[in-house]
C-alpha positions as CSV (number, residue, x, y, z in Angstrom):
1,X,115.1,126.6,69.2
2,X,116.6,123.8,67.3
3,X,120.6,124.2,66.8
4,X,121.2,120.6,65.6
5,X,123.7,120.6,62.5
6,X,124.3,116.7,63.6
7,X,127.8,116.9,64.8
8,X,127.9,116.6,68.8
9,X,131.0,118.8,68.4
10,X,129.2,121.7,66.9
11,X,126.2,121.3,68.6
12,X,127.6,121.5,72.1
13,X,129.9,124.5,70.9
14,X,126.5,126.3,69.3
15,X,124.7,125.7,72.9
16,X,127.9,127.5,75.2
17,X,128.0,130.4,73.0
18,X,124.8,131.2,73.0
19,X,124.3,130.2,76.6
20,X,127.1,132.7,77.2
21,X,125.7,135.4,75.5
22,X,122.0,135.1,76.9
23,X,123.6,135.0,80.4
24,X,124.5,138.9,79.9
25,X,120.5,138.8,80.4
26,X,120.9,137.8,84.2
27,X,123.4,140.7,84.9
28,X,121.3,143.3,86.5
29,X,120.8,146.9,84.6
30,X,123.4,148.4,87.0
31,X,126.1,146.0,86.5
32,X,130.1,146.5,85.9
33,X,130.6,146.8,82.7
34,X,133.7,145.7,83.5
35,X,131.7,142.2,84.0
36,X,129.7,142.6,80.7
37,X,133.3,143.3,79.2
38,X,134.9,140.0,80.3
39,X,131.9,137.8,79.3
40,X,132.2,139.6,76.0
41,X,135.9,138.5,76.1
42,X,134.7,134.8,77.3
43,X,132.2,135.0,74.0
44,X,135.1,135.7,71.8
45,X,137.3,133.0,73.3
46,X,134.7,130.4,72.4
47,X,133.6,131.9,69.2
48,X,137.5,131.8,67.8
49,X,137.7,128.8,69.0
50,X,134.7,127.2,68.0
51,X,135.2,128.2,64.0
52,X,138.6,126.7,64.6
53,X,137.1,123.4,65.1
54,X,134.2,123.7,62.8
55,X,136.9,124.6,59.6
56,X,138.6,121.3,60.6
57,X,135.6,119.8,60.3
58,X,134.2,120.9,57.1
59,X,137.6,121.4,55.6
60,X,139.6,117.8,56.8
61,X,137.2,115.8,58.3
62,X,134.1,115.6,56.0
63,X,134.2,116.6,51.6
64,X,132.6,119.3,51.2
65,X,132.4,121.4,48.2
66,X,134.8,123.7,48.1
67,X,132.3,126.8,47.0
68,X,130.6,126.2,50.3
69,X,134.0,125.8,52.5
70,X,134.5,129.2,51.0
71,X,131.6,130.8,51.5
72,X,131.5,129.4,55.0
73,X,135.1,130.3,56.0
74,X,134.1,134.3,54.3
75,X,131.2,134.4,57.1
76,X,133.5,133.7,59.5
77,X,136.1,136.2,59.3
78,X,133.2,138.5,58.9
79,X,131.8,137.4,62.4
80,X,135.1,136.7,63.9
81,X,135.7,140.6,62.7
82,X,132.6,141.8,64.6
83,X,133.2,139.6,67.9
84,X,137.2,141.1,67.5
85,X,135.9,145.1,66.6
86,X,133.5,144.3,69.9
87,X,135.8,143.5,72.3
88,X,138.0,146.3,71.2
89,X,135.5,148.3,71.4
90,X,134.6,147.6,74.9
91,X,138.2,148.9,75.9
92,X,136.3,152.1,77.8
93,X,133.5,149.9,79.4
94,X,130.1,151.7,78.2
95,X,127.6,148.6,79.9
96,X,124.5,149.4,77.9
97,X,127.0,149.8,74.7
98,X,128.4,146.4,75.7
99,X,125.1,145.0,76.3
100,X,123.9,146.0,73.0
101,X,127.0,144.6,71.2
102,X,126.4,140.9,73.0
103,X,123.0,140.9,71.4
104,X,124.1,142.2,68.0
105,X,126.8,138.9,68.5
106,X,123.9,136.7,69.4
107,X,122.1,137.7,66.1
108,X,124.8,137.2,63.7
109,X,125.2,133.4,65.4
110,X,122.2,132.3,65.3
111,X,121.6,133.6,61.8
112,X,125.0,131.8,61.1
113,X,124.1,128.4,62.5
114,X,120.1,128.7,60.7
115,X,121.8,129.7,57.6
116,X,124.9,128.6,56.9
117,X,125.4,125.8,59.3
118,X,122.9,124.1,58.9
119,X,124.4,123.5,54.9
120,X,126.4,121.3,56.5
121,X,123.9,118.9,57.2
122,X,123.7,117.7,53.8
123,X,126.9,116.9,53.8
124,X,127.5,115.2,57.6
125,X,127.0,111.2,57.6
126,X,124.2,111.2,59.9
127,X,121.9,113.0,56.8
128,X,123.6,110.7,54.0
């Protein structure tokens, strides 16, 4: 799958967080879900993080209009909201239940990067 939105910033950030949530994939059926539970904790670490950076970006770094800044900035709370009701969530380790919820993450972000994101490349230099 192609994740390129054409900043080296975003696109590194795009490839961990997914990387991190497709490694739940290599834990076996029978695992801790203690382990499940603090990759889901590593996941929301980047994911916070990552919208951090990418609102600098589209906010201070690069004009883009502000309809779109807003829209973007409402689909993250909403994801940041899901990663945040996840980890809670996960408080009383249920490993299938936390499994489930790392997929239902990867889902929302890559529908976020294929659909929203990658708006952005009309507006990066490297598309002008």
């Amino acid at each position: 799958m192609d994740f390129i939105i054409n900043d080296p910033r975003i696109d590194a950030d795009h490839s961990t967080i997914l990387q991190l949530l497709d490694s739940s994939r290599d834990l076996p059926d029978g695992a801790d879900p203690r382990d499940l539970r603090r990759l889901l904790v590593k996941v929301k670490h980047h994911v916070v993080v990552h919208f951090v950076d990418e609102e600098f970006i589209f906010e201070k770094q690069y004009s883009m209009p502000p309809d779109y800044v807003t829209m973007h900035k409402q689909e993250h709370v909403r994801i940041r909201d899901v990663v945040l009701d996840s980890v809670r969530d996960a408080e009383d380790p249920d490993g299938p239940v936390i499994r489930e919820r790392l997929t239902s993450i990867r889902r929302e972000i890559e529908r976020h990067i294929f659909e929203v994101d990658a708006q952005m490349n009309d507006y990066l230099p490297a598309r002008r």
